[in-house]
Phi, psi and omega in degrees: 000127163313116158318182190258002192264332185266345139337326185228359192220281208306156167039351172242021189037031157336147151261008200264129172260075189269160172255003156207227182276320197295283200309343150318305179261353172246351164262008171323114166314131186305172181242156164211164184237139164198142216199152199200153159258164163223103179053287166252349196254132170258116190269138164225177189190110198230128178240167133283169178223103160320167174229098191316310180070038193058044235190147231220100152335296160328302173315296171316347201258352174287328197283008175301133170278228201296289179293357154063032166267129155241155197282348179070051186157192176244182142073221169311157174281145190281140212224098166245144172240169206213132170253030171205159167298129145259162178271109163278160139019048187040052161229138191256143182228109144315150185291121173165185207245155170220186172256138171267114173229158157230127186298095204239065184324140149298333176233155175110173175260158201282165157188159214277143189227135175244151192242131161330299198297125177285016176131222189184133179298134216275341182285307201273334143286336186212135157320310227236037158288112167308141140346297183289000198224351148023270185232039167303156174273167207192141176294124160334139155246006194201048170322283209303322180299310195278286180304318175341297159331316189263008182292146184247347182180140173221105204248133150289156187240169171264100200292172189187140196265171196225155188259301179268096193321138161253157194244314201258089159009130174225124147246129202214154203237114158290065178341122186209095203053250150237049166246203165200134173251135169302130162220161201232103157251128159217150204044216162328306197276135158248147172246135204229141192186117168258176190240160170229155183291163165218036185100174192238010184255139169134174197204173218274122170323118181298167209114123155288199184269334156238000000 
C-alpha cells in the first residue's frame, strides 16, 4: 500500500503534505482544461497545477523515481483527448483519450510520453480515500513497471528558458496553422512540442479506465 505521502510528493512532485481526507480536499491543486484545434482534431488537455512556492525545478525533479516519469501536473491523472488522429514526434496517435506523462532525464530532453492506461482509482493506493476523490483515476508511481507496454508515444520536446519565473505549472495549447504547438512552463523552463493534423482515419485505443 502506498502512503498518503507518497500519493501526493513521491514521483509526482506535489506540493501538498496532507494528513487526512479534509486537508485533502481543501488543499487540492486547481485543475485546468486548454484545448485547441489541429486540423480535423480538436485536442484537449486537462491537469492539475502545482506551485512551486518558491522551490527550485530542478529540485523538485530530483524527487523523481528511477525511471524519472512524471504525471505532468498534481493530483489526478493529466488526461489528453484527441477526436482525430494527430501527429507526435512523427507517430501518428489515434483519435481517442490517453494519460499524460513526462518523460524528465537528468540528461537529455524531457518528453511527452501518452499512455493507454487512464490512471488508477485513487481507493486503490490508499485506504483513507475520501468519498468525492474514491475513484478518481490517479497516476502510476512505478510507471515503466506498470505501464510501460501500454505507451503509445513518447515525442522529445524542446527546452527553453523564461525571463519571467511561473509559479503554477501551465499547460498550454497554440494554434499554429494547421498545427499547435504545445507548452509546459514551470519556473524558469519552458518545454515545447508541436502537433500535427495525421488525417481523419482512426479509432479509439484499447484499454480500459484503470
Amino acid at each position: 500500500m502506498v502512503s498518503l505521502k507518497n500519493i501526493v510528493c513521491i514521483s509526482s512532485v506535489s506540493l501538498l503534505l496532507l494528513a487526512g481526507a479534509s486537508a485533502l480536499a481543501q488543499s487540492a491543486a486547481p485543475r485546468e482544461t486548454v484545448s485547441a484545434q489541429v486540423g480535423s482534431a480538436e485536442v484537449t488537455i486537462e491537469y492539475g497545477r502545482p506551485a512551486l512556492k518558491g522551490r527550485n525545478v530542478s529540485d523538485l525533479m530530483q524527487q523523481l523515481p528511477a525511471d524519472r516519469m512524471w504525471r505532468a501536473g498534481s493530483e489526478q491523472v493529466t488526461t489528453l483527448t484527441t477526436t482525430a488522429p494527430i501527429e507526435l514526434g512523427g507517430t501518428v496517435v489515434p483519435a481517442g483519450k490517453y494519460s499524460l506523462y513526462l518523460h524528465c532525464p537528468e540528461d537529455g530532453p524531457y518528453a511527452v510520453a501518452l499512455n493507454k492506461v487512464l490512471g488508477q482509482p485513487l481507493k486503490k493506493i490508499w485506504d483513507a480515500a475520501p468519498p468525492q476523490l474514491a475513484n478518481e483515476p490517479w497516476p502510476h508511481f512505478n510507471y515503466q513497471a506498470e505501464i510501460g507496454d501500454q505507451e503509445v508515444v513518447r515525442a522529445p520536446m524542446t527546452q527553453s528558458g523564461s525571463e519571467q519565473s511561473v509559479d503554477l505549472f501551465t499547460i498550454s495549447l497554440a494554434p499554429k496553422g494547421n498545427a499547435a504547438e504545445m507548452k509546459m512552463a514551470w519556473g524558469n523552463q519552458v518545454w515545447s512540442l508541436d502537433m500535427k493534423s495525421a488525417g481523419s482515419a482512426g479509432s479509439m485505443p484499447e484499454g480500459s479506465y484503470y
